[in-house]
N, C-alpha and C positions, 0 to 999 in steps of 0.2 A: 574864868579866873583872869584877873588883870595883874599887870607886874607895873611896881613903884619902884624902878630905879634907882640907886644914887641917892635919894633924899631921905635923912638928913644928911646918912653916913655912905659910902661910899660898897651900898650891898643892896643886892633884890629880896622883897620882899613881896608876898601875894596877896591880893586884896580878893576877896569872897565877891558874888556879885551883889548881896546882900549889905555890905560896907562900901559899896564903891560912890556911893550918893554922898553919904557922909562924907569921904576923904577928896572927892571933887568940892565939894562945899567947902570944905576946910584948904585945899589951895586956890577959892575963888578962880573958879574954871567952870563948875558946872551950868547957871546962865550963858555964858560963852557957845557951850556943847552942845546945850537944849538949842541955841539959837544959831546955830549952822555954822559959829566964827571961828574953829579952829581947824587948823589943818595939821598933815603929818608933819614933822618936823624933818624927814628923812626924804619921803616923796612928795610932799607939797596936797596929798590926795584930803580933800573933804573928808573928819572925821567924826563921827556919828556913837552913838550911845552901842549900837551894833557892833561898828567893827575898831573900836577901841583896843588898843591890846598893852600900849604901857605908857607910865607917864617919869619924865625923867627929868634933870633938872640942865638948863644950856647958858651958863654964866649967874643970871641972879633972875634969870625966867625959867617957867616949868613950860616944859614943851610935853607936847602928847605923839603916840604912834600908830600908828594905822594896823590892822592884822596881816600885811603881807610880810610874806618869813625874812624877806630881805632888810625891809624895812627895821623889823625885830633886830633883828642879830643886828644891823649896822647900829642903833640907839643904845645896842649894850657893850657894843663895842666903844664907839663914840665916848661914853660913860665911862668905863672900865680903863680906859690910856689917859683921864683926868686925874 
């Protein structure tokens, strides 16, 4: 299970793994992922189709998270004081 941040509205919601193609498609991000260009937004770590864990939104870009718990809690934190 993956968590969608913040977008549109200011609440998490979970994405299946089974829907997470579609909703990376639909924020043009997925090419990006497939092809190694995104990193955490939190720790800077290479983020991979594996250790994805949530995608949130940081001014008028969607930023992605990596699965370490830190990382997690600081992106919905982050979030959450917007």
């Amino acid at each position: 299970m993956f968590f969608l941040v913040g977008l549109p509205r200011k609440s998490m919601k979970a994405i299946l793994d089974i829907d997470l193609e579609k909703v990376l498609t639909n924020l043009g991000i997925l090419e990006s992922l497939r092809q190694g260009q995104l990193t955490c937004g939190v720790c800077g770590e290479l983020v991979t189709e594996q250790n994805l864990r949530c995608i949130y939104p940081q001014g008028t870009e969607v930023r992605v998270c990596c699965d370490r718990p830190g990382c997690v809690e600081k992106a919905f934190s982050n979030v959450k004081r917007k």
